[in-house]
C-alpha positions in Angstrom: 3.8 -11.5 -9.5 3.5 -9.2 -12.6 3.7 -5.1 -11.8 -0.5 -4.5 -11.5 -0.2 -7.2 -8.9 2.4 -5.5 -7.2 1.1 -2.1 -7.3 -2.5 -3.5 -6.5 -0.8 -5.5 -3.5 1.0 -2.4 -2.7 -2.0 0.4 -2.6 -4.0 -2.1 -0.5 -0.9 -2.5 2.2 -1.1 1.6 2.4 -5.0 1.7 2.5 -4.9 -0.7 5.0 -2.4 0.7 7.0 -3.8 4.2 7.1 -7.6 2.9 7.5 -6.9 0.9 10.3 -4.9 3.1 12.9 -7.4 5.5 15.4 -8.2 8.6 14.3 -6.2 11.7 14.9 -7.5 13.8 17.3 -9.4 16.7 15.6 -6.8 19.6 14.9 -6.6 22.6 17.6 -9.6 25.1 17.1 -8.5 28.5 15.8 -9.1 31.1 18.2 -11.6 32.6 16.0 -13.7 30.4 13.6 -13.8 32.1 9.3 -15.6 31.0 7.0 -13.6 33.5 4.6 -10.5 31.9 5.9 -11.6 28.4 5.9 -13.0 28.7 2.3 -9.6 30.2 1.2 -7.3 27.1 2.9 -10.0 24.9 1.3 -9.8 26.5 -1.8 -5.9 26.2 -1.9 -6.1 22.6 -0.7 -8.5 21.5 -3.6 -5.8 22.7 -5.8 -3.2 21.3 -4.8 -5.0 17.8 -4.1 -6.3 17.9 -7.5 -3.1 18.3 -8.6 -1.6 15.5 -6.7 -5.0 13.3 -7.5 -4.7 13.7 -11.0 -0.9 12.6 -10.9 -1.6 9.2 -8.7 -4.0 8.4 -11.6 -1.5 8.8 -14.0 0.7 6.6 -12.0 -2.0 4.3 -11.5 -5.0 4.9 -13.7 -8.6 3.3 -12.2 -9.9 2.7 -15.9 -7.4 0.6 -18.3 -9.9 -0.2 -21.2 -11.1 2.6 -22.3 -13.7 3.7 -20.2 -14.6 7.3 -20.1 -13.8 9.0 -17.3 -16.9 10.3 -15.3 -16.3 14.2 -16.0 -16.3 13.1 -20.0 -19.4 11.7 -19.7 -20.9 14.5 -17.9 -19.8 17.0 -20.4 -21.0 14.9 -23.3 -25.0 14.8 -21.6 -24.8 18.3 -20.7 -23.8 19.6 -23.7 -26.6 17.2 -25.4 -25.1 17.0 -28.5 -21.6 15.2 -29.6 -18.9 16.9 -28.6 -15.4 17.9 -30.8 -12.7 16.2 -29.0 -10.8 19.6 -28.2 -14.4 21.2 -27.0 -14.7 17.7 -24.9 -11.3 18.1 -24.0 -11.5 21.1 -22.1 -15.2 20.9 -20.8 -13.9 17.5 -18.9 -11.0 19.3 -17.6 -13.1 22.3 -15.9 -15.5 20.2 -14.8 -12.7 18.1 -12.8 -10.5 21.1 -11.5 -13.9 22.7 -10.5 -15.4 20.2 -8.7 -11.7 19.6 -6.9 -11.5 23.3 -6.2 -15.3 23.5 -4.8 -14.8 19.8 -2.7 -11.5 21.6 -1.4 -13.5 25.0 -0.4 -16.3 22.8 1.3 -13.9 20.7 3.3 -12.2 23.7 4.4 -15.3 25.6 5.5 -16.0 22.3 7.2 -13.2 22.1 9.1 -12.9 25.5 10.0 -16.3 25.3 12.0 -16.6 21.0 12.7 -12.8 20.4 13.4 -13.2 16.3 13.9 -13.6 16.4 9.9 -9.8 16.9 9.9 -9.5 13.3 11.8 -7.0 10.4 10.1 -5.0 13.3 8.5 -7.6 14.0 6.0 -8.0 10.7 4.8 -11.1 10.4 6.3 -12.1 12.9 4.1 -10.9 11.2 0.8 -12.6 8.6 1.2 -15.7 10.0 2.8 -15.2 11.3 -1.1 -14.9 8.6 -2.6 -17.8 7.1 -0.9 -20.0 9.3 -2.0 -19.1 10.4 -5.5 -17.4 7.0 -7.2 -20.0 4.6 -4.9 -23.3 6.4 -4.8 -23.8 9.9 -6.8 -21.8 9.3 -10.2 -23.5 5.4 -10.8 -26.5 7.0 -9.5 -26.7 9.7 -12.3 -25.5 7.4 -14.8 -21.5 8.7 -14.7 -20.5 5.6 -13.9 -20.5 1.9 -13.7 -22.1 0.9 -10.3 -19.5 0.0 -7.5 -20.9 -4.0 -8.1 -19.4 -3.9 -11.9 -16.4 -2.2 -11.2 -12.9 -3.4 -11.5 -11.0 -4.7 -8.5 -8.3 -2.4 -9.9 -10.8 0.7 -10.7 -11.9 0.3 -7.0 -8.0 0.8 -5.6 -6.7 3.1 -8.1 -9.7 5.3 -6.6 -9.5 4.3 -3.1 -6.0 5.4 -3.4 -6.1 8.4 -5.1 -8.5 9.6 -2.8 -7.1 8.7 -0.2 -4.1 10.9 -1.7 -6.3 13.5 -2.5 -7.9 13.9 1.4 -3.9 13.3 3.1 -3.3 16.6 0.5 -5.7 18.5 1.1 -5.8 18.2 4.7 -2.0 19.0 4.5 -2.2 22.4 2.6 -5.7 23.2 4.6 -3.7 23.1 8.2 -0.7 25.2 6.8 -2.4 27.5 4.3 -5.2 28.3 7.5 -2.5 28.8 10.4 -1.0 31.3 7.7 -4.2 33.2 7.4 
């Protein structure tokens, strides 16, 4: 077994491990509900989760042939016009950390007011995510290879790293909120 078997062996162990138990029951209400509040754990979470995210696809990267990464590609149509790799650079890198930061905010508003959201530890959430961003909206708007052509190894680095960034953010959301 060479090391992407392993590791692919591996990630699928821990997705199904953590896929397959019941579902957490939804955390404690807060005496008083905040959007404010909720926005602001959420907002810390999606930092953080990005962070963590962005290091499990270093560890194990979904795309190993040189296929752009879906916030490239966005930058490259919305700019309309070829990019300069440092210009490309950065644009790809805001539009990741944004989007992190503004899924973090929504999941903790979310949470804050519809507490089951919170259920598996968060990764409910991640792949909820992943669902609906790497399966549906970025194929959809051309980001993206359809789920049907993707890698067995795309498909798992994702799942994973989702699954990282929801069990993060759900983390940081509980403890940044009972600190507000």
């Amino acid at each position: 077994m060479d090391t992407a078997q392993f590791v692919d062996t591996l990630v699928s162990g821990f997705i199904n491990k953590h896929t397959s138990k019941p579902a957490t029951p939804p955390a404690a209400a807060h005496p008083e509900k905040s959007l404010a509040k909720g926005l602001l754990a959420g907002l810390a979470a999606g930092i953080l989760a990005t962070a963590a995210k962005t290091v499990a696809e270093k560890i194990y990267p979904p795309r190993t042939h040189g296929e752009p990464e879906p916030p490239a590609v966005l930058a490259q149509k919305a700019a309309r016009h070829s990019l300069a790799p440092a210009t490309k650079a950065v644009a790809t890198e805001t539009i990741h950390w944004g989007f992190g930061l503004a899924t973090g905010a929504a999941y903790g508003a979310l949470a804050e007011f519809y507490p089951a959201a919170t259920s598996r530890e968060g990764v409910n959430f991640g792949m909820t995510l992943m669902a609906l961003t790497h399966e549906t909206a970025l194929p959809a708007m051309g980001l993206s290879a359809p789920s049907s052509a993707q890698t067995t190894r795309e498909k798992t680095s994702e799942m994973a790293s989702h699954i990282i960034f929801g069990l993060v953010a759900e983390t940081v959301r509980r403890h940044v909120r009972k600190l507000l």
